[in-house]
N, CA, C and O atoms as a DFTB+ gen file, in Angstrom:
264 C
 N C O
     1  1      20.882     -10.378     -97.200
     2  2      21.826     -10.567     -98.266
     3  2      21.636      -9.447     -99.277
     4  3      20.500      -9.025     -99.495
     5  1      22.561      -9.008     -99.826
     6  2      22.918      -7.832    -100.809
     7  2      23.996      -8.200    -101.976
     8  3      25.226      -8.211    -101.942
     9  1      23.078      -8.493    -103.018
    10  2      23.805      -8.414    -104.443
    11  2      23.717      -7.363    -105.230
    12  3      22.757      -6.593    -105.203
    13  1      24.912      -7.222    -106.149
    14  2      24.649      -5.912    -106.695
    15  2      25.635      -6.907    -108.577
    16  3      26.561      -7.692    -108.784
    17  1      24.524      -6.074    -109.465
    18  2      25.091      -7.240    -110.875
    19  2      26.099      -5.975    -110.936
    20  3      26.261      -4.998    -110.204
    21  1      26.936      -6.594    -112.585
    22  2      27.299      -5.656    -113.350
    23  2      26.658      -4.417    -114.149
    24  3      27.391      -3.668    -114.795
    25  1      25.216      -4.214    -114.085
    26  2      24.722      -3.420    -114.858
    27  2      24.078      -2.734    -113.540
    28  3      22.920      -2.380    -113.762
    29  1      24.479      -2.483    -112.359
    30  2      23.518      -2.048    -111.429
    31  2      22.189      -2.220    -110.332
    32  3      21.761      -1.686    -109.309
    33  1      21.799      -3.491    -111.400
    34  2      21.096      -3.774    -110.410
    35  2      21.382      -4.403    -109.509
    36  3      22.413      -5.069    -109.413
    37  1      20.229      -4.265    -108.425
    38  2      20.853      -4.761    -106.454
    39  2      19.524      -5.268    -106.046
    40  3      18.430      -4.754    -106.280
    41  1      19.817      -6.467    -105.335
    42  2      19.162      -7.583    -104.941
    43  2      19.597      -7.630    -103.614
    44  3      20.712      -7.988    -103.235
    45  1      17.951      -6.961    -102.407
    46  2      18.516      -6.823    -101.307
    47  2      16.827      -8.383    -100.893
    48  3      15.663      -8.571    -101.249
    49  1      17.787      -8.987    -100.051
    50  2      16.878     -10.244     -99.655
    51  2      16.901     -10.383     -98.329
    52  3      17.980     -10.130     -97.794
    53  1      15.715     -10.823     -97.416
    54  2      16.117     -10.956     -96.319
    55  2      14.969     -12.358     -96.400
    56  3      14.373     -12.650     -97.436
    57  1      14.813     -13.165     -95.007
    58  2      13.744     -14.385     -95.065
    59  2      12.200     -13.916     -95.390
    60  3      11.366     -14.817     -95.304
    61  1      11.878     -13.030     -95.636
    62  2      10.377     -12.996     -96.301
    63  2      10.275     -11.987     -96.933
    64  3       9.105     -11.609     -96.972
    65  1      11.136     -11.196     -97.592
    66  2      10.774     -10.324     -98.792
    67  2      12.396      -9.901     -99.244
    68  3      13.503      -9.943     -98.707
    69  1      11.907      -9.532    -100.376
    70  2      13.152      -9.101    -101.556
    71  2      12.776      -7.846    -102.095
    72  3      11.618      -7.430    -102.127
    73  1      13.863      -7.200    -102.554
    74  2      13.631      -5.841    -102.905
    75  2      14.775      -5.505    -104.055
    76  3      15.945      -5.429    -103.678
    77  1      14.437      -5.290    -105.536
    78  2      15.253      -5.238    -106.413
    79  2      15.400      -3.718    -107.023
    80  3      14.437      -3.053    -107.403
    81  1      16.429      -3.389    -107.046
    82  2      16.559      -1.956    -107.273
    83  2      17.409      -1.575    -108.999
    84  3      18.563      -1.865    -109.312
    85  1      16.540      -0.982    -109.706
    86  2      17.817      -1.086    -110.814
    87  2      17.071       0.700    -111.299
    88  3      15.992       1.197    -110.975
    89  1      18.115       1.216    -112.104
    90  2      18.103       2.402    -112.682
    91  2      17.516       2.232    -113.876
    92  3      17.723       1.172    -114.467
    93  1      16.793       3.092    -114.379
    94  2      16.018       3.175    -116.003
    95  2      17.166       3.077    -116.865
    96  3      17.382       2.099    -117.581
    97  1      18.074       4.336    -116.774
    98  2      18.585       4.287    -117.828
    99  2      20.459       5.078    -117.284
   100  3      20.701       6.281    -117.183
   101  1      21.395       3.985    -117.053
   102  2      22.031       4.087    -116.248
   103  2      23.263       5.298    -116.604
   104  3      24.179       5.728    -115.904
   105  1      22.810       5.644    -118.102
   106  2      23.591       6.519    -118.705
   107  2      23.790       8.162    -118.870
   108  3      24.684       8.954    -119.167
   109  1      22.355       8.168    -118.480
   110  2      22.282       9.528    -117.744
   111  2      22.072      10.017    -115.942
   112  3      21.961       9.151    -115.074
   113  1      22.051      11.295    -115.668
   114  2      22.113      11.351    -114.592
   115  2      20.691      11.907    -114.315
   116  3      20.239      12.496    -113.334
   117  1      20.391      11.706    -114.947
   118  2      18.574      11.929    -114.780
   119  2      17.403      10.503    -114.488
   120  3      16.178      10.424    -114.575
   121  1      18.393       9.584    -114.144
   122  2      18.153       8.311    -113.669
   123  2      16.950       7.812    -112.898
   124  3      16.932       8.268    -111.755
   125  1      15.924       6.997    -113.192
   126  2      14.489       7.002    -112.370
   127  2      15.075       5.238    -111.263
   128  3      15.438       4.088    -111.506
   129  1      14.856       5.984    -110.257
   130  2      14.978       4.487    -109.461
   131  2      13.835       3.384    -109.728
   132  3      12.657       3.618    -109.459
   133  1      14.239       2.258    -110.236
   134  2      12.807       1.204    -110.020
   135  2      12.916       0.270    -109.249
   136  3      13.822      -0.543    -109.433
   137  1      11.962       0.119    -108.098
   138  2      11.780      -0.668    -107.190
   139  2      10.879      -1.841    -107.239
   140  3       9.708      -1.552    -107.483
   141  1      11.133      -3.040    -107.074
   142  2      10.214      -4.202    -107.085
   143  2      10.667      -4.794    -105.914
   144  3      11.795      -5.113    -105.538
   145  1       9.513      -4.881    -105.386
   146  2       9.224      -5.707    -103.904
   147  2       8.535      -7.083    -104.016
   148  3       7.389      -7.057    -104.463
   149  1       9.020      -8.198    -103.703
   150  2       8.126      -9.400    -104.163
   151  2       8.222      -9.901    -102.312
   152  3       9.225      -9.708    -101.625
   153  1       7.468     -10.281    -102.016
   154  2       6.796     -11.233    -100.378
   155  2       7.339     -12.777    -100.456
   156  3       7.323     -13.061    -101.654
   157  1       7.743     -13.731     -99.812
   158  2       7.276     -15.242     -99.482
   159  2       6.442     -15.671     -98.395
   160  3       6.750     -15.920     -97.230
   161  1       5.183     -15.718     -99.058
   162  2       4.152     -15.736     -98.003
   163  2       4.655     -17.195     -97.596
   164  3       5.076     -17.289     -96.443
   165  1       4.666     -18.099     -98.216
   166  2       5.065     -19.234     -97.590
   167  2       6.320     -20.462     -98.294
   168  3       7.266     -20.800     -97.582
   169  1       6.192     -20.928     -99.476
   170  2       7.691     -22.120     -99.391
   171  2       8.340     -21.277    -101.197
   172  3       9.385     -21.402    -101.836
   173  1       7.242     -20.583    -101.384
   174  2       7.609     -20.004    -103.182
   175  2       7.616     -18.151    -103.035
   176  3       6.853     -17.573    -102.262
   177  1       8.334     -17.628    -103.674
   178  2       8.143     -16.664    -104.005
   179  2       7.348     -15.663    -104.875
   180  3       7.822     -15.447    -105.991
   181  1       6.393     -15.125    -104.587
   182  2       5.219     -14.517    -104.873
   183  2       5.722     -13.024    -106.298
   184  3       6.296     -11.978    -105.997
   185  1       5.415     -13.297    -107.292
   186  2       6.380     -12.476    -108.474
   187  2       5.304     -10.869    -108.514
   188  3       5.383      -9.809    -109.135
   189  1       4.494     -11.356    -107.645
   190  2       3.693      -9.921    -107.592
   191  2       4.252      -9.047    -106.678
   192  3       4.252      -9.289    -105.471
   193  1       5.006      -7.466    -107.447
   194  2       5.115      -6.328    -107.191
   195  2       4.057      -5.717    -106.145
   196  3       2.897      -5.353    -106.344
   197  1       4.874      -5.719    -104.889
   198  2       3.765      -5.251    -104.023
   199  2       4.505      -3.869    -103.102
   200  3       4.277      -3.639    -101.915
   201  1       5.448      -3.043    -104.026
   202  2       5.894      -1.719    -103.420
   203  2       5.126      -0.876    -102.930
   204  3       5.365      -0.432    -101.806
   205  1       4.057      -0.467    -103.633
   206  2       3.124       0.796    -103.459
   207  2       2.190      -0.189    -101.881
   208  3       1.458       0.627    -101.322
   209  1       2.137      -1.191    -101.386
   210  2       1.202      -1.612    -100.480
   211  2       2.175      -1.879     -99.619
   212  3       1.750      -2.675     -98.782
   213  1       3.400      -1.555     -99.412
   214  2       4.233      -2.033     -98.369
   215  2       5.515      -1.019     -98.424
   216  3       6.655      -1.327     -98.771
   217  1       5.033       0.329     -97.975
   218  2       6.252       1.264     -98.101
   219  2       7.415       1.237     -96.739
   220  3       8.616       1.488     -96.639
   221  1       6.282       0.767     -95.748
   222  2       7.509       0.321     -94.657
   223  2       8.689      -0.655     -94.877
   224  3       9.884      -0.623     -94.583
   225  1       7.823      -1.599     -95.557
   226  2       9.364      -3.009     -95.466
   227  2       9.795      -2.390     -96.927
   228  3      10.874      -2.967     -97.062
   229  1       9.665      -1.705     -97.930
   230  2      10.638      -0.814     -99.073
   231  2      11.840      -0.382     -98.087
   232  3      12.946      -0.911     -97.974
   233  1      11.409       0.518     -97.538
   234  2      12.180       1.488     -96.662
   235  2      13.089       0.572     -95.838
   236  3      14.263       0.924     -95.951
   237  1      12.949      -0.303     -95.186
   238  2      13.615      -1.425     -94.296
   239  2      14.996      -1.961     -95.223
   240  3      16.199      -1.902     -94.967
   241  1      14.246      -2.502     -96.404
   242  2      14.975      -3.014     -96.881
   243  2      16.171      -1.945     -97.913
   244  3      17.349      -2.254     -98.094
   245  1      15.669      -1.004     -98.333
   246  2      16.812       0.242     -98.733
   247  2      17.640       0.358     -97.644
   248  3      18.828       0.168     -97.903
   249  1      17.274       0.706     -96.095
   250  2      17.605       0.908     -95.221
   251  2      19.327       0.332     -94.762
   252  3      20.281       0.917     -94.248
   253  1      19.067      -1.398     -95.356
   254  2      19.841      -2.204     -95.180
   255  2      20.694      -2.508     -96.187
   256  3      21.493      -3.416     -95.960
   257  1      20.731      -1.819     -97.551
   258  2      21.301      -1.760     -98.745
   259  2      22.219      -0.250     -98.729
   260  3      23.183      -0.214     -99.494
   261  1      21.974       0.803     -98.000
   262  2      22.694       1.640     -97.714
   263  2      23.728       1.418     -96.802
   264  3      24.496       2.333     -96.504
């Protein structure tokens, strides 16, 4: 699943991880991408940022937002 708000940010979800993508500062074009990756290890969603330890499923999930 792929949401995208009014201000840019995009909410790419699949059954065991999420990947939220939003721009720093959406007004220039010097724009820093920020990525937050959160896991469901099991029935709750885990709010710990775990991008930098999981660059494969980042990539998966951009993958599927493109």
């Amino acid at each position: 699943m792929q949401v995208t708000s009014q201000v840019g940010e995009t909410l790419i979800r699949t059954s065991d991880a999420q990947l939220v993508r939003a721009s720093s500062d959406q007004s220039t074009h010097d724009t820093e991408q920020v990525e937050w990756l959160t896991l469901k290890p099991e029935d709750a969603w885990d709010l710990l940022n775990v991008a930098g330890q999981h660059p494969d499923l980042v990539d998966q999930l951009r993958a599927l937002a493109d």
